[in-house]
Structures are given as C-alpha cells and as structure tokens.
N, C-alpha and C positions, 0 to 999 in steps of 0.2 A: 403454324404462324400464331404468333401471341397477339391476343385481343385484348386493349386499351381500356380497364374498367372507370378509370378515375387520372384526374389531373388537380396537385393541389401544391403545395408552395415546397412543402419540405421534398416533393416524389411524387412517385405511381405507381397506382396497386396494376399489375398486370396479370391477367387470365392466364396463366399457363396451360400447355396439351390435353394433360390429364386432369385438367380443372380446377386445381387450385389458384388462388393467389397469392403471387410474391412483389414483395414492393420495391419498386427501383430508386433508389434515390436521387435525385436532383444534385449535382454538384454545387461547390458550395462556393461561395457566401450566397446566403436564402435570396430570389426575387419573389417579390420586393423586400430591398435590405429590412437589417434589423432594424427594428423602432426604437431608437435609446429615448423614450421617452417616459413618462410619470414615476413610476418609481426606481424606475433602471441607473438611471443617472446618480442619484445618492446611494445608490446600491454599490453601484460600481466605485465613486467613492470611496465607500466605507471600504470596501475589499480592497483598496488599495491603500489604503491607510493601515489597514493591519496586516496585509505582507510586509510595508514596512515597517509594524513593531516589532512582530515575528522575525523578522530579518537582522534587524538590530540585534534584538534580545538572545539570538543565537550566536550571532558573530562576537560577543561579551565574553561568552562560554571559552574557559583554556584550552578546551580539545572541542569544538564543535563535532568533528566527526564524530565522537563518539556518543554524541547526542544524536545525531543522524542516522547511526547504525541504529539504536534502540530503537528509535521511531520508526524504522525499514520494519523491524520484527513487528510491533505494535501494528502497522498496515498490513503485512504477511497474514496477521489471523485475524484481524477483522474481513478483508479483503475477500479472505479463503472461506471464511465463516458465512457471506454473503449467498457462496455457492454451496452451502451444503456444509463445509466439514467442521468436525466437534475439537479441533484439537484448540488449544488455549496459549497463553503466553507460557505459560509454567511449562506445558508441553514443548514447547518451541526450544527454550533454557535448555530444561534435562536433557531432550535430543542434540543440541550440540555441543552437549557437556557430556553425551555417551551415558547420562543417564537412563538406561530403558527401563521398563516396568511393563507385567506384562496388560497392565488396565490404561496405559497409555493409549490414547484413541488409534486405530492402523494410521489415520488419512495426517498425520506428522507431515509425513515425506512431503505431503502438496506444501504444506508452508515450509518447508526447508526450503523444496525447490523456488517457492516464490523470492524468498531473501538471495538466493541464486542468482534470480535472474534482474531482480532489480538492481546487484553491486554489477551483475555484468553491463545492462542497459544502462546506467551512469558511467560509468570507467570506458563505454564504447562512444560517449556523448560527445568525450573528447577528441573521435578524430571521426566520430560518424554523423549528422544528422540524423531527426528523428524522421524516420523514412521508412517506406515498403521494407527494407531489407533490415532494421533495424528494429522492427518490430514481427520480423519472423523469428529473429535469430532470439529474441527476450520468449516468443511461445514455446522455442526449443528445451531454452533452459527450466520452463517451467510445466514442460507436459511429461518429460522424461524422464522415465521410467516409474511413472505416478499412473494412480486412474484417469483414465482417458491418454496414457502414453501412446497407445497403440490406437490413438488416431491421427495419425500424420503429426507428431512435431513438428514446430516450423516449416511446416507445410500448406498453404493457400487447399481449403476445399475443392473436393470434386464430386461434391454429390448436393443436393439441399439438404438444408437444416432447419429445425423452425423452433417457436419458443412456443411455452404453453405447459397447462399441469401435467402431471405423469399421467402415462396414457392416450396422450390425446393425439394425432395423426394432423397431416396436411391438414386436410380440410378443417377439422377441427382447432386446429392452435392458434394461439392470441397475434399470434405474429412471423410471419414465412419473411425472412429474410432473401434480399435477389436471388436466384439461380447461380450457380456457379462458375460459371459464364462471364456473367458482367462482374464478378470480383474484381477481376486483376485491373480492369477498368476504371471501376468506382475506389480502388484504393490509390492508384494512380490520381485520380481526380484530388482526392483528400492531399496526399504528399503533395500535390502544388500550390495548393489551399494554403494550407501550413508553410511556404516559404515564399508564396507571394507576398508582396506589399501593397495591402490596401487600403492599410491606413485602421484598421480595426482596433481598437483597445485586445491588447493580447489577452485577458481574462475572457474578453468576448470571442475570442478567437478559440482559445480552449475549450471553452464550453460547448461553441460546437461541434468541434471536432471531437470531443468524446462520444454525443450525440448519432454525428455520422458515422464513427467507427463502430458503435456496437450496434447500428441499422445494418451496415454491410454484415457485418458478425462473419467475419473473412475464414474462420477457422472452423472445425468440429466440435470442440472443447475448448475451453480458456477463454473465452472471448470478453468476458466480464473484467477480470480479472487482470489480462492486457488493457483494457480500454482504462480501466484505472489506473494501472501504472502508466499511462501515455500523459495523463493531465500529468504526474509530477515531472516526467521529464522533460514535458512542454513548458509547465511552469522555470525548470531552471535553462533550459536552452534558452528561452527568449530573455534570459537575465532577470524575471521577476524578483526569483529567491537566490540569494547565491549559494545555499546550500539546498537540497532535497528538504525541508521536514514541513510541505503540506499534503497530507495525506485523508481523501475523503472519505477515505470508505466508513469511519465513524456515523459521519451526519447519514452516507447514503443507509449504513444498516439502520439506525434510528428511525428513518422515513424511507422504510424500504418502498413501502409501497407508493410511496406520493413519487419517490428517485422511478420506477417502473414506472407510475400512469405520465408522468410528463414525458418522456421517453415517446410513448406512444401518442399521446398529444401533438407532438411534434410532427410523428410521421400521417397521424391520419386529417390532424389540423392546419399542419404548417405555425402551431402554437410556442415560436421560438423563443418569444418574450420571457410567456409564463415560464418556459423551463430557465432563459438565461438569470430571474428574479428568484427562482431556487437554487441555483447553482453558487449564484455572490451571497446569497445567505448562508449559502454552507461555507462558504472559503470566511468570512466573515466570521462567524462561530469557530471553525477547527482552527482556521489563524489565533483566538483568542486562547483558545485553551492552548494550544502549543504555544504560546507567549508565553502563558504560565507556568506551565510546564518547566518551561527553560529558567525563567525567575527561581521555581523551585527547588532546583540542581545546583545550581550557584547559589541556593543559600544550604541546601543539604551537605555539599560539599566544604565548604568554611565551618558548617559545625562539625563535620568529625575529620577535619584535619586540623583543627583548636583539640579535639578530643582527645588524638592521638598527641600531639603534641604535649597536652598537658599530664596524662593517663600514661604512656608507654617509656617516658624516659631517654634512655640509651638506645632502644626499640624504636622510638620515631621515625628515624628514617628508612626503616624496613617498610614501618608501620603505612607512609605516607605513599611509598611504591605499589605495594599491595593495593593502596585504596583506587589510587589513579588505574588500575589494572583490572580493574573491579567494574569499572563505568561501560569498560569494553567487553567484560565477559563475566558477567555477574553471579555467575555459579563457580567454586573451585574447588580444588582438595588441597589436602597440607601438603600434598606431593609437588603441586603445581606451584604452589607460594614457596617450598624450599629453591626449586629451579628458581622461580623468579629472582631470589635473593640472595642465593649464592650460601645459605648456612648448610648445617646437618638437620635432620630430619626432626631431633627432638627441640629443635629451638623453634624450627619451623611451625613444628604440634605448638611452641607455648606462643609465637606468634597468633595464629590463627585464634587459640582459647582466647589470648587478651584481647583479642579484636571482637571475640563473639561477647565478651564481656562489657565491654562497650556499647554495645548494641546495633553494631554496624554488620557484624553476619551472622545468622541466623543458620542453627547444622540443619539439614532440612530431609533426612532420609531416615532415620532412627536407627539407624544400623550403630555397631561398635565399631566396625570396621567398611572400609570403602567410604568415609564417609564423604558428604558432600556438603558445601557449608555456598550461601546465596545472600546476596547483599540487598537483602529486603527490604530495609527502607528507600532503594531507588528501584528495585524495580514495584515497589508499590506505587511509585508516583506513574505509573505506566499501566496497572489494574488495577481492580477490583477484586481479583479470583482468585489470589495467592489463598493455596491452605495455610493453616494454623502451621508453628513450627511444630515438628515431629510426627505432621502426618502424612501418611503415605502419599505416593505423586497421584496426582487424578490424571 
C-alpha cells in the first residue's frame, strides 16, 4: 500500500513499495483556481492581441499553407533539437529532397517523422478531437521506426519512467512521473478538462494542459515532443489561430531551463501563475516574430515575381510557376522544374540558371552533376545555419 508523502495544489508526491516517489497529479482546473491577477491579466492581453496579428498577417499570405508547412519544419527541429538531436533545417530539406550525405546527422529520421505526425494530427483535427486517442495515434507517427521506436508507439506505458540526468535511477531523478497505473486515469481526467466548459480563457487553458500532459509523461519516449505539438493543436481547435503557425518550442529552447524549473514549480508548489506568466510571454514573442515572418514573405515574394517579370521575358511564366512551387519545397533539380513545366530538359537547365542569376536559387551541392539548387533567400528567413553556397551539406 502506498503511503501519502505530501498534499499540494498541483498533486501528490506518493511513497511507492519499493520506495521511491511518484507524483500523482491533481485533475484539473488547479484548487484553488488560477489567480488571473497582477500581471496575468495584461499578459493575457497582449497574447491575445498578437494571435490576432499573427492570425491576420497570415491569412494576407496567397498560399497560407505554405507558410504553415515551413513553420511545421521550423518546430520539427527545434522541438526535436530540445530532445537531444543535431539534425538542422538544412538537414530536414536535403532529406526530403533525397539529398543524403554521408555527414548528415543519423537522428533526421526523428524530425521527418515529427513533420509526419504533426500533418497527420492536423488533417485528423478535422473529424477527431484532441483526445486520449489522438494523441496516441500523433506518438505513433512520431516514434516509428526512429530511436525509441521500439518502445511501444502509440502505446500508453507499462512500466515507470522518470526524468533526471543520465545515470541517475528512481531514487535519484529530478522527477518520477505517476506509476503506470494511474495513466490511463489522469489522461482521461486531462481529455475532459480540455472539452469542458468552464469558462477559462483558452490560452489559460493550454497552458495547463501542456503542464499536466508532460507530469503524467503517458509514454516511454516522445513525451516532450507530443506535449508540444498538443499546445498548437489546442491553439487551432479552440479557433484561436485559424491556421497552425504558433509553434514554442523556439522561446522553450532559449529558456530551456527556466521552460523545465517552472514545470517543476508547478508540481512541487502548485506555482501555476508563475508558469501561466511564462507561457503568455512566450506566445507573445513567438506570435511577434511569426508576424514578421509572414510580413517578410509577402514582401520577398513581390520582389522576385517583379524580378522575374522584368528579367525572364517570354520565360515569365515558367519563371513565376517555379517560384510559387518553391515556397512548398524549396530545394529542386532541373529534372523536377522540367516536369513542373512541361518543356525539354535544356530549356529547363536555362530556366533554372536564369533563376539562379537572379538570385532566387542558389545550386547548393557542388556537384556537375545531380545537382541540387535551394531557394535561399526564403528559407533563410526561417535560419540562421544555412552554409555558404557550394558547400558541402552539414
């Protein structure tokens, strides 16, 4: 029988058999509720003023989605990067443009499978809620046949787990999430949380629900990783954004460790405030720069379809197809711009050079042949880490 260490707002640390402790959480909304008080209230505010700039400022855009897929990639490797893997945006590209290299990081495959499962858990939003079952079926897409595949995909744990540095065992780690036991319980608790109505501000409502999802930490692996993709598709089911593009994992890599101590704050304090005062701070910031973002593309976009226009001639309208086609997959060959356009292959090569002459894409393999050419002034608006033209892939 388990013995009662502690009673606090967010949970319970409980004594387990063999002596550790694991912490049960408290279903939610916290008692005593949250306090929207001192600086909560303009916090919340502000964050709701710039989903709606954000929200504007994308819906402007002539293909939104395709601004939404880049930003999916853009969270895939920060998100993935959070956990440990070195792979990069440039990485992400070439792998599904079937560029391999053999200094390409292995752990790719995690961020493929992450963009996997994020188009699956939006394209499912339309006939599923966000639920127990809809957030197995997103672990699936994103453990398989990856590191950590071969711990249950889409599978609810059946053993503990716990957090802490490498090395360190039960007793020792920062954090024993419940037994495995009370899962299927405390996720049920959460899915009713999430479709009650009780009147919360839905920012407030997200926030904890991310909080409570990675205390239960329901899986073996992935748990991070899901818990972030569940704020955006919280964020667009409850109609905040009409499109996907707030993605934290930005702000949480920046402040990694402040994103982790509040986390635990919550569970050992019941300190919901302080984390919900970080959380609108990040939606605040990453809302702002994904504003920009978006401003930025509809202005990059008007200068080089002015460029082609004025530059290519008779060419224009090849030239303009290609660019539009670019937004969605920003790496191509002249094999792939022939199909797009319906010519022969050497008009294609001279499409492609005029385009690189403009400065709209850059050949990015140094090869003579196979080459590979990448529309790098947009996906620079998206890194920092692109290498120079003509060197090798990292």
């Amino acid at each position: 029988m388990t013995q009662q260490i502690a009673s606090i707002r967010a949970g319970r640390y409980l004594r387990q058999p063999t002596g550790y402790r694991a912490f049960i959480p408290a279903p939610l909304p916290p008692d005593p509720p949250v306090a929207l008080s001192g600086d909560l209230p303009g916090l919340l505010s502000q964050a709701d003023r710039a989903l709606g700039r954000l929200d504007g400022s994308v819906l402007t855009l002539p293909n939104p989605d395709l601004f939404v897929f880049m930003y999916v990639r853009k969270e895939a490797v920060l998100s993935s990067q959070i956990e440990g893997t070195q792979s990069s945006l440039q990485d992400l590209l070439a792998a599904e443009a079937n560029l391999f290299d053999e200094t390409m990081p292995r752990d790719v495959d995690e961020v493929v499978n992450y963009v996997r499962a994020m188009k699956h858990g939006l394209a499912r939003l339309a006939e599923l809620p966000v639920s127990v079952r809809l957030i197995r079926e997103i672990h699936e897409q994103l453990m398989q046949g990856v590191r950590g595949g071969r711990l249950q995909p889409g599978e609810l744990r059946r053993s503990q787990n716990w957090i802490g540095p490498g090395g360190c065992t039960l007793a020792t780690a920062s954090f024993v999430p419940p037994p495995h036991e009370e899962v299927p319980q405390a996720l049920g608790d959460l899915e009713t949380f999430l479709h009650c109505d009780d009147g919360l501000p839905p920012l407030v409502k997200i926030a904890l629900a991310h909080v409570q999802f990675e205390t239960i930490h329901p899986f073996l692996d992935g748990n991070g990783r899901v818990g972030r993709l569940l704020i955006t598709f919280l964020l667009t089911e409850c109609g905040v954004l009409h499109k996907p593009v707030l993605y934290l994992s930005h702000y949480f890599r920046q402040h990694r460790q402040s994103y982790y101590d509040h986390l635990q704050a919550v569970r050992d304090h019941g300190d919901w405030e302080a984390w919900l005062a970080f959380f609108l701070r990040g939606v605040i910031e990453v809302a702002g720069e994904a504003s920009d973002t978006a401003r930025r593309i509809q202005l990059l976009r008007e200068q080089h379809r002015t460029a082609i226009t004025d530059g290519l001639g008779r060419a224009a309208g090849n030239g303009h197809r290609v660019l539009e086609s670019l937004f969605n997959r920003p790496i191509v060959t002249v094999a792939e711009v022939q199909a797009l356009i319906g010519t022969t292959y050497a008009a294609a090569n001279v499409l492609v050079a005029r385009l690189v002459e403009l400065g709209i894409l850059v050949e990015m393999t140094g090869f003579a042949r196979n080459r590979r050419f990448r529309y790098e002034p947009y996906v620079r608006l998206f890194t920092d880490d692109i290498p120079a033209a003509g060197a090798a892939l990292a």
